[in-house]
Backbone bond lengths (Angstrom), bond angles and torsions (degrees), N, CA, C in turn:
res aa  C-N    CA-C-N  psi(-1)  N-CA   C-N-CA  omega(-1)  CA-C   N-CA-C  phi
1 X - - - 1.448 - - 1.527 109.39 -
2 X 1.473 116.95 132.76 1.655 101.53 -175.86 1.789 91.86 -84.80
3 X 1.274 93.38 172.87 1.681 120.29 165.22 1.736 104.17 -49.01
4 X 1.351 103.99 170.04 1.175 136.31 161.85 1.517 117.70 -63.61
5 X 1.281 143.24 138.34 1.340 136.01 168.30 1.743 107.11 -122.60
6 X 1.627 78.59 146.04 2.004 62.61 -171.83 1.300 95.58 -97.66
7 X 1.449 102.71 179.49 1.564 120.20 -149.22 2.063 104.51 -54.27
8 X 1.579 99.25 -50.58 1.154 94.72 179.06 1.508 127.22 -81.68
9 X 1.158 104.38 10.56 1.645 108.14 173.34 1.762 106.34 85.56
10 X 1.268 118.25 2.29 1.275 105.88 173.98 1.386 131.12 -77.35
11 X 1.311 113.75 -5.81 1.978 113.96 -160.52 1.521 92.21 -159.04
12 X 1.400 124.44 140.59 1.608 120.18 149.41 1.816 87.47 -93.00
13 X 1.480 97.79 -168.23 1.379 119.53 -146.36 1.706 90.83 -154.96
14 X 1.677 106.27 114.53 1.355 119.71 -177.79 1.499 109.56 -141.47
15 X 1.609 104.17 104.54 1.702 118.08 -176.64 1.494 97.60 62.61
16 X 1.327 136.89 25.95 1.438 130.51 143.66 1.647 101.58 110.29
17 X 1.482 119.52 24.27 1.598 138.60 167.57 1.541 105.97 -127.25
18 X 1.528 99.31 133.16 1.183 138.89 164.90 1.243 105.76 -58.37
19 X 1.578 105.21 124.94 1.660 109.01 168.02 1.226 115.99 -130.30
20 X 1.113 139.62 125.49 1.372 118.90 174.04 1.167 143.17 -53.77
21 X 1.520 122.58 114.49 1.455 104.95 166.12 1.205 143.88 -59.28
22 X 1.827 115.23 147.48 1.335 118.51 145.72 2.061 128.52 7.66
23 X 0.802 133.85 113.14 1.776 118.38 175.29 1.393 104.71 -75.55
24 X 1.254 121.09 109.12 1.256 148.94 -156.75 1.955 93.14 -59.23
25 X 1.524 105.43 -23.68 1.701 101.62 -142.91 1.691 89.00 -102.39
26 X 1.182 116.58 1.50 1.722 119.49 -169.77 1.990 101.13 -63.30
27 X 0.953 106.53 144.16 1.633 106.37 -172.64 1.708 86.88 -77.60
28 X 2.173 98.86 142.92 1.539 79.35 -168.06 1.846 128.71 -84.86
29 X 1.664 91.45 15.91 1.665 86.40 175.86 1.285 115.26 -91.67
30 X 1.677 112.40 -9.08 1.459 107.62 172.96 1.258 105.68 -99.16
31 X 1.422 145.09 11.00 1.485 161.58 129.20 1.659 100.65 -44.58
32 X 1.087 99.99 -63.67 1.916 96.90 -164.66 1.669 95.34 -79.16
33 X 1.452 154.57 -43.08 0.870 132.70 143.67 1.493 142.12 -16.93
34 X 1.306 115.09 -64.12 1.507 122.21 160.79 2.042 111.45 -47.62
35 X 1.415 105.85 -50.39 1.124 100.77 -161.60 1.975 95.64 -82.15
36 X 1.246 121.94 -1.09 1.654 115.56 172.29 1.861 85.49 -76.38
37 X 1.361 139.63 -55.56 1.253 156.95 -161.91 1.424 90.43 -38.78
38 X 1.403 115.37 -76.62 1.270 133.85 -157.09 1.759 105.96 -59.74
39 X 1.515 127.00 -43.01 0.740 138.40 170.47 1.610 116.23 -61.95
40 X 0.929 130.47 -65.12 1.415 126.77 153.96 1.867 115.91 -23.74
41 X 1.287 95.38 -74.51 1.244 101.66 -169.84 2.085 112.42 -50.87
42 X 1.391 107.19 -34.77 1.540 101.62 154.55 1.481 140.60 -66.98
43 X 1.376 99.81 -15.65 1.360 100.96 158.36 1.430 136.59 -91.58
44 X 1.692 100.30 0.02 1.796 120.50 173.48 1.414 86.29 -82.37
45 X 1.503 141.42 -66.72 1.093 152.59 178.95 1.713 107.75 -13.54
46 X 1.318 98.94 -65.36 1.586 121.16 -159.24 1.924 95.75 -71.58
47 X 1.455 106.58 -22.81 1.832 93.80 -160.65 1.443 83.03 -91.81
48 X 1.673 113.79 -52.89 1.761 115.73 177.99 1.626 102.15 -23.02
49 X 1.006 123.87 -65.75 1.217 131.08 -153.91 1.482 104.26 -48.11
50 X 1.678 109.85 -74.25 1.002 155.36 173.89 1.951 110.35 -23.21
51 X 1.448 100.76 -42.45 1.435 131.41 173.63 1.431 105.35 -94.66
52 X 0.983 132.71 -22.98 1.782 126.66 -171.82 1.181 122.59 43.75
53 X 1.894 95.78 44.53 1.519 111.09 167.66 0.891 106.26 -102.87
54 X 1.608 115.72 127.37 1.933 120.28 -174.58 1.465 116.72 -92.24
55 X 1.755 100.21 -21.23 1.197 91.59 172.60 2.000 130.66 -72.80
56 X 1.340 87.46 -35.78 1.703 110.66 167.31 1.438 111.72 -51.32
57 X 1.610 97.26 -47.43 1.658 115.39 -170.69 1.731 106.80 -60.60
58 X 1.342 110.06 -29.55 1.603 111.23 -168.05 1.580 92.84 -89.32
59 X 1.385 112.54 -75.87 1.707 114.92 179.65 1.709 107.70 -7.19
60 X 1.599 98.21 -72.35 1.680 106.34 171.89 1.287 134.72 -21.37
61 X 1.790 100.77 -71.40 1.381 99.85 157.30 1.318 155.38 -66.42
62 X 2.078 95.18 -3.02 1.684 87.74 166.06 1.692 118.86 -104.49
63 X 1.462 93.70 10.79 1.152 114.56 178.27 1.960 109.45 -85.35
64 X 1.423 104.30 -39.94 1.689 103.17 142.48 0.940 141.53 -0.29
65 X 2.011 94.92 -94.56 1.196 142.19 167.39 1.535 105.65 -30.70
66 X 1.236 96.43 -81.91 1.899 110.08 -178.77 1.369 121.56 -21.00
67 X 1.950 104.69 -46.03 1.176 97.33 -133.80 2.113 70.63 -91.30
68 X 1.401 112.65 -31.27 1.372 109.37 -169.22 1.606 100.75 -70.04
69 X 0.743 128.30 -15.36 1.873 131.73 163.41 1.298 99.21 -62.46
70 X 0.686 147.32 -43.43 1.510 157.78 -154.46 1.414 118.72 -73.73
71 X 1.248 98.14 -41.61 1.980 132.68 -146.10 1.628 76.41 -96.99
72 X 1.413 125.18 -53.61 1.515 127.50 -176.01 1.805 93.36 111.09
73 X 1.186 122.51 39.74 1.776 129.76 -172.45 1.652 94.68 -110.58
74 X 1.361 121.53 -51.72 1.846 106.79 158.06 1.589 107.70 -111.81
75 X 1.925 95.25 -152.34 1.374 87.64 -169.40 1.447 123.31 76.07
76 X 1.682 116.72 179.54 0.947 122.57 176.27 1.776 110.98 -52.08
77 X 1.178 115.05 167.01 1.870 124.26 -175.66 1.646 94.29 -82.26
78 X 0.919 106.61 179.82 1.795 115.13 166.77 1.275 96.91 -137.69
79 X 1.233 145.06 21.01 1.424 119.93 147.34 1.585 107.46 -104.70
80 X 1.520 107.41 -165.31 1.654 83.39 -146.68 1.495 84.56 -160.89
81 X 1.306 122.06 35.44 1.407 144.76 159.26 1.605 116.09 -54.56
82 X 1.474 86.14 -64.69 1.480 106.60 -179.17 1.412 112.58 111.62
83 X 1.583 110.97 5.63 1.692 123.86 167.64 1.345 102.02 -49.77
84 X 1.445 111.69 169.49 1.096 139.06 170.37 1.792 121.38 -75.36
85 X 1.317 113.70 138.61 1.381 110.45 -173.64 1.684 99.47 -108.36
86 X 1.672 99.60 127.93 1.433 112.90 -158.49 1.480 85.89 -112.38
87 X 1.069 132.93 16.87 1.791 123.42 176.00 1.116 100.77 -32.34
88 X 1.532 124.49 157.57 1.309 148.20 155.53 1.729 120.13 50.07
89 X 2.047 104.89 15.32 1.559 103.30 -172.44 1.712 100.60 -96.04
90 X 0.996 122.54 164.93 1.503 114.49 173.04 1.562 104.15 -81.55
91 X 1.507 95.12 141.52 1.266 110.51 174.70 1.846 143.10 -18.19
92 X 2.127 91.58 -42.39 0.754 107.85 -154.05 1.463 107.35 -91.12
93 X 1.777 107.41 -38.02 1.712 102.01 142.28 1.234 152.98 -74.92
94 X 1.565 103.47 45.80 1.424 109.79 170.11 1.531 107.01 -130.37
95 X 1.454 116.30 -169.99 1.145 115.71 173.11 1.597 131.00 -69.23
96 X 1.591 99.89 -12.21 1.275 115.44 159.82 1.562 145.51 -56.31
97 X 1.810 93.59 -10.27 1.665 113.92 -153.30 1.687 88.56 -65.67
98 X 1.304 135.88 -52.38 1.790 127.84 178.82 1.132 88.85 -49.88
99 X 1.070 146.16 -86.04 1.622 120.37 -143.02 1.330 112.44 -63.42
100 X 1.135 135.98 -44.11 1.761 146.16 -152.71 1.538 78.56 -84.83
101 X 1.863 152.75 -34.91 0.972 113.67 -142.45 1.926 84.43 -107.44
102 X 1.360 119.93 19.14 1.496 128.17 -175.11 1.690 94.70 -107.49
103 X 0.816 112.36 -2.57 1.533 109.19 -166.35 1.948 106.64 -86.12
104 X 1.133 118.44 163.30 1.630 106.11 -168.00 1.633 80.83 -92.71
105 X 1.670 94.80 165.40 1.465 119.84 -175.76 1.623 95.55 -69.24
106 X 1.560 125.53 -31.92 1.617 92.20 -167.74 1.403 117.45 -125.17
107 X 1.668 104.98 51.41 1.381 122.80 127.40 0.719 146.75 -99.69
108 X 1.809 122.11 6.80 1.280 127.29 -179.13 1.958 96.83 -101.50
């Protein structure tokens, strides 16, 4: 089942935290590019680990980073309102808490 999206498309919603979304406006072959990036780069993550190479292990994760910078998931926002970026707050303290608290229990 995917997550929740909130109304304006900025954040899904996982166990009752805000995540940022995807930038909806990315052209989608440089969308599916980034997200082959990101995917890769979790599986350097997973062997780094796996190997208890830290140096591999770090490369990996800014290779992550990058690719989720990219996607518009950290970093600067991609909308361009000038709202507030609620990454990683729970739902219920943001301005979101009416909608997220209308939502059924087993999509969150």
């Amino acid at each position: 089942m995917k997550p929740p999206i909130t109304p304006d498309g900025r954040y899904i919603v996982v166990r009752g935290r805000l995540w940022r979304a995807s930038n909806p406006h990315l052209p989608e072959h440089e969308r599916e590019a980034l997200v082959q990036d990101l995917m890769t780069a979790r599986r350097e993550v997973k062997i780094a680990r796996k190997e208890e190479d830290e140096e591999r292990l770090t490369a990996a994760r800014k290779a992550v980073d990058a690719a989720k910078v990219g996607l518009g998931e950290r970093g600067p926002v991609w909308w361009t309102d000038g709202a507030k970026d609620f990454n990683r707050y729970l739902a219920k303290n943001t301005p979101y808490a009416d909608w997220y608290a209308e939502l059924s229990g087993s999509q969150t």
